[in-house]
C-alpha positions in Angstrom: -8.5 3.4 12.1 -8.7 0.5 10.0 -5.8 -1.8 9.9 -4.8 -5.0 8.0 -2.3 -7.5 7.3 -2.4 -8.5 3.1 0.3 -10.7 1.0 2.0 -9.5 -1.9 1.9 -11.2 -5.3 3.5 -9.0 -7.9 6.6 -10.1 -10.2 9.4 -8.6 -8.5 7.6 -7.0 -5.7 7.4 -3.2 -5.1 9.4 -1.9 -7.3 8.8 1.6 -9.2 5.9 1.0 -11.3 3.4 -1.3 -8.7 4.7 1.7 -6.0 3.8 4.6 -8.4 0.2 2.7 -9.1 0.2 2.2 -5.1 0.7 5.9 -4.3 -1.4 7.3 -7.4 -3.9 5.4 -5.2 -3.7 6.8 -1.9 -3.3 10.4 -2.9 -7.2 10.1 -3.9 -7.8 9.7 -0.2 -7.2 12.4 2.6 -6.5 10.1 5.4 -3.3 9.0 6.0 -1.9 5.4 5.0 0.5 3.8 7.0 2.8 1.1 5.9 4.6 -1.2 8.2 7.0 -3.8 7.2 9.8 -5.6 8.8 9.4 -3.6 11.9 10.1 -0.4 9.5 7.1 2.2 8.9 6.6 4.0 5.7 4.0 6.9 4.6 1.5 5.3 1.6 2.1 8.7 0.3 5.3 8.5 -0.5 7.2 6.5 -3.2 10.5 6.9 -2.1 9.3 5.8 1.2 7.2 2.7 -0.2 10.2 1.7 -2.4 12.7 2.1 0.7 10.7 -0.8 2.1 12.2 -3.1 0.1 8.7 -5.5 -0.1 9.6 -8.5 -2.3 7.0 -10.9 -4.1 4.9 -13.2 -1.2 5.9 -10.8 1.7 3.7 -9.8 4.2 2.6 -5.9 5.1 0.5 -4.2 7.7 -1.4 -1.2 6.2 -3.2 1.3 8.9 -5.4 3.9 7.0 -6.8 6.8 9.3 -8.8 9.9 8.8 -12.3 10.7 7.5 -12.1 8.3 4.6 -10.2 5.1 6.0 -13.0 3.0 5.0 -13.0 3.8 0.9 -9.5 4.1 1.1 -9.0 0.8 2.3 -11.3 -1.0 0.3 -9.9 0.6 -2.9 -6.3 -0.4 -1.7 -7.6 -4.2 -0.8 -9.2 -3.9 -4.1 -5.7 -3.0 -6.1 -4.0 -5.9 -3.9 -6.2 -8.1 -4.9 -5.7 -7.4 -8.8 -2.2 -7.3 -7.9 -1.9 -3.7 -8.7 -3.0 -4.1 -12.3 -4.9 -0.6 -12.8 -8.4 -1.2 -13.7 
């Protein structure tokens, strides 16, 4: 499992469109992506679940990615973080 703590810097934090980008993202994987944030857990997979989180702009979230690709998964999702979800 590969787990990490990151910062988020987007305008008006998750909302709809950096979640939809978010997900889009993880759905190219098949290991699962686990969100935790304010002691609540969401799946990756899920927008409704990532949007329930409620992250706002300079909050802080754990990610734990497992499963036979953890390692590209979390370097492409440490690589959208860092371009603060702008698609490339």
């Amino acid at each position: 499992m590969v787990r990490f703590q990151v910062e988020i810097h987007v305008s008006g934090g998750l909302h709809a469109r950096p979640a939809s980008v978010l997900v889009n993202l993880l759905n190219q994987y098949r290991s699962s992506v686990t969100i935790i944030y304010n002691d609540k857990r969401a799946n990756g997979k899920s927008i409704l679940s990532v949007m329930a989180l409620g992250v706002k702009n300079g909050d802080e979230m754990t990610f734990e990615v497992e499963g036979d690709d953890e390692q590209e998964a979390a370097t492409a999702l440490r690589s959208l973080i860092e371009r603060n979800f702008a698609i490339s």
